[in-house]
N, C-alpha and C positions, 0 to 999 in steps of 0.2 A: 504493500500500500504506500512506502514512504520509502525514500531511500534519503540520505542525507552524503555527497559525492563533492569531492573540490578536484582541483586538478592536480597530477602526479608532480611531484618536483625532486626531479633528477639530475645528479653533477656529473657530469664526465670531464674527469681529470684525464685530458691526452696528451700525453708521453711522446706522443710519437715525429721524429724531425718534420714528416709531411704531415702537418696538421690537419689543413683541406680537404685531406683527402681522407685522411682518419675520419676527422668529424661529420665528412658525407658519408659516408659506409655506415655509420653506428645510427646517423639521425634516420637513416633510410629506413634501419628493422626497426626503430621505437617511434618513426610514425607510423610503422604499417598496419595497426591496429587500432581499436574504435574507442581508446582509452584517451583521455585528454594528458598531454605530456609538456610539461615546461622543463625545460632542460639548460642549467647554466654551465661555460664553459669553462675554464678551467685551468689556468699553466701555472708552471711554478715559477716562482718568483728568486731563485738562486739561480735558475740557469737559463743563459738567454738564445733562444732559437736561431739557428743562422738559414732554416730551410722555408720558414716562413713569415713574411712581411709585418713590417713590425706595423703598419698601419692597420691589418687585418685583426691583427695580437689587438691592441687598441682599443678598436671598435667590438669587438666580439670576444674578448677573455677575461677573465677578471682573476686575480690572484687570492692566496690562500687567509691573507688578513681581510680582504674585502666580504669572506663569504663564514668567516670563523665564528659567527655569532648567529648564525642561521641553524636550519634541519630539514634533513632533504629524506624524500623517502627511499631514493635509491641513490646508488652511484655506482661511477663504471670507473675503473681505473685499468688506460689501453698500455700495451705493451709499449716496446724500447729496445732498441738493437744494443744491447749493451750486455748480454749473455756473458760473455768472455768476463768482463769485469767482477773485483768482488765491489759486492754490494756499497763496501764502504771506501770503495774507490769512486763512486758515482757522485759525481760534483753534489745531487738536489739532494742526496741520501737522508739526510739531517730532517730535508722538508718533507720528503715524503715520508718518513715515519712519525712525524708530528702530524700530517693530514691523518694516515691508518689510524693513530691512537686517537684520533680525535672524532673520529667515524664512527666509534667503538660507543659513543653517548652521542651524538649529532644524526647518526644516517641507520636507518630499517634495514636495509639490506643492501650490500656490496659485490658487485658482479669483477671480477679481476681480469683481464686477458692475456697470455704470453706472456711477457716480460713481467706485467703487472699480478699474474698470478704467481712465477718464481719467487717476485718479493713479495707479498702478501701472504704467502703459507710460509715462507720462514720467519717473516715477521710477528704475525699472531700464532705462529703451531710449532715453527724450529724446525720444518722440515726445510733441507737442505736440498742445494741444486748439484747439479755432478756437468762437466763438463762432456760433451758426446766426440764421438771419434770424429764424425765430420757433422757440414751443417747440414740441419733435418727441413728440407725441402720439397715442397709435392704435396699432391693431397693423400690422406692414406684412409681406409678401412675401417669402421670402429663399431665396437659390439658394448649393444647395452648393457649393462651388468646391474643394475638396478632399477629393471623394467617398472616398477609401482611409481617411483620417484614422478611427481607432476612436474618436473625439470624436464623430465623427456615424452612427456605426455603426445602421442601422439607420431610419435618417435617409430621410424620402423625397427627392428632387429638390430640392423645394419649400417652404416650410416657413413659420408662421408664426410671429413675437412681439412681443410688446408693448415698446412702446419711450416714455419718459416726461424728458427730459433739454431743455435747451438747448445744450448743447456736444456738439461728433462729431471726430473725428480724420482724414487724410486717407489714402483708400486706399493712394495711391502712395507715402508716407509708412512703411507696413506693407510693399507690395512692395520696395522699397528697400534695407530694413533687414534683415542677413545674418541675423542670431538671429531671425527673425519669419517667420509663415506664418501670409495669410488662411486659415481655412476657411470662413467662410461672410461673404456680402454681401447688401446689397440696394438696389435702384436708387432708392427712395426715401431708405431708413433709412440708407445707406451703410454702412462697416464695421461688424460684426455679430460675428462669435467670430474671434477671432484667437489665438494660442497660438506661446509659442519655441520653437526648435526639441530644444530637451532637455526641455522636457515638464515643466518646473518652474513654467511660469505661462500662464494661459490666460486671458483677458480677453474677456468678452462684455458686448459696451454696450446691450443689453436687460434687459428685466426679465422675462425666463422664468418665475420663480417668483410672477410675478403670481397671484390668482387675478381668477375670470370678475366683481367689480365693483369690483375696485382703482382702475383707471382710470375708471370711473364715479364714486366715492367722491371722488378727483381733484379732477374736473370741479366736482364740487358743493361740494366745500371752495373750489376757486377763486372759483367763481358767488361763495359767501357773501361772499369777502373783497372782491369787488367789480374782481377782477382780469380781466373781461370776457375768459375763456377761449377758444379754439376747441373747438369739437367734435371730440373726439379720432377718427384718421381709421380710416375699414374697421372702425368699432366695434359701435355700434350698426347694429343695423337698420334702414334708408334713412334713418341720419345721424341719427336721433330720439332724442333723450334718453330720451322717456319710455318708448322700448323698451327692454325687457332684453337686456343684449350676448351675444351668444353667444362661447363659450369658444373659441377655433380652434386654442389653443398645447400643451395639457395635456397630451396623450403625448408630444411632440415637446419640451418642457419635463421631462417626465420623464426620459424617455432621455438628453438632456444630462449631469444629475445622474448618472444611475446609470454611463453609461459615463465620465464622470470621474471616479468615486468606483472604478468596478471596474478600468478598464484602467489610469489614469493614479497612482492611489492603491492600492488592494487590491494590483497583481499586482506590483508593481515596490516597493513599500517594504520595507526591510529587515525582517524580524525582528526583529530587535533596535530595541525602538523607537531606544536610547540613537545610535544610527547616520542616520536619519531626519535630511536636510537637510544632509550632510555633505558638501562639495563634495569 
């Protein structure tokens, strides 16, 4: 008879050098649904981007003292090409564990990706990253293993994504640990979404919000710099560059978003935003 509904407010802290492009990838799954979404942007303010415009920065980002007195129901914190590095080699290091702790009482639930899920499960859980023999490229394979989960809702068996990193974490590492539940793996890609078990952080070391020639784009940035890339794998067609990759991830990358945006976010956040992250 009544519903009482405001709109969703969600930070995406990106990480990532191509910001533009980041933040059209992510806004794209969390408009794709009938949900009302305000979404503020987000850089940090220790390090300053050389890959995009600082008038863009400007008009469209806001730093982490501008938004410290707020609460937001969701947040995405995207990856970062900084794999190789330790943690506290990374110039924002300092800042970004002042935002996670502070997430921890200000934000409902936190969505990690790639880079951003390495440091946010060693950050709150101490799980650790391991450096891989080479870089993990391609899209690969992945089996649910926590079919009930409404994280995968609608989820076939099977599934594919894109995965772009050097560093992976270890499964038995995830099984181990009391606050942690894989849902989804893969026998190449190893651990894949993982999530604790109060449903306040959910960590997927893919890149889902790819689109179909991100990882193409990649490659050929690589090529230029003369960094003698691999052929990113199950991409291309019969391994050929000069084919166009076909997309394998895009529903199944949708639904991710939306069932973390509706079951994880939408139905369980207070009303009252001012309560949002409140342990």
């Amino acid at each position: 008879m009544h519903q009482d509904i405001r709109p969703l407010k969600v930070l995406l802290l990106n990480l990532m050098p191509s910001k533009v492009a980041t933040e059209t990838q992510i806004l794209r799954k969390l408009s794709n649904t009938p949900l009302q979404v305000e979404v503020e942007l987000l850089k940090t303010a220790s390090h300053k981007s050389k890959s995009t415009s600082s008038e863009h920065l400007e008009a469209f980002y806001r730093t982490f003292s501008e938004v410290q007195d707020q609460h937001f129901d969701g947040m995405i914190i995207t990856g970062a090409p900084l794999e190789r590095l330790s943690y506290q080699e990374v110039d924002f290091w300092p800042e970004l564990e002042q935002i996670m702790d502070w997430s921890l009482t200000r934000v409902h639930s936190t969505l990690h990706i790639c880079w951003g899920a390495l440091a946010g499960i060693w950050h709150h859980y101490g799980i650790c990253k391991h450096e891989l023999a080479c870089k993990l490229s391609g899209v690969y394979e992945h089996e649910v293993v926590k079919r009930f989960s409404p994280l995968v809702r609608g989820f076939d068996d099977v599934f594919w994504m894109p995965h772009s990193r050097y560093s992976g974490i270890n499964a038995s590492d995830v099984d181990a640990h009391p606050a942690l539940e894989m849902v989804a793996s893969s026998e190449e890609a190893g651990a894949c979404i993982v999530k604790s078990t109060d449903s306040r952080h959910f960590f997927v070391f893919g890149h889902p919000e790819y689109e179909r020639r991100t990882l193409a784009e990649e490659y050929e940035r690589d090529l230029r710099s003369g960094a003698d890339p691999k052929v990113p794998e199950h991409y291309f067609p019969d391994d050929d560059p000069e084919k166009e990759p076909v997309d394998l991830w895009r529903a199944h990358a949708q639904l991710l978003y939306t069932n973390w945006l509706n079951y994880y976010v939408y139905q369980t956040t207070p009303y009252d935003i001012t309560e949002a992250g409140a342990l």
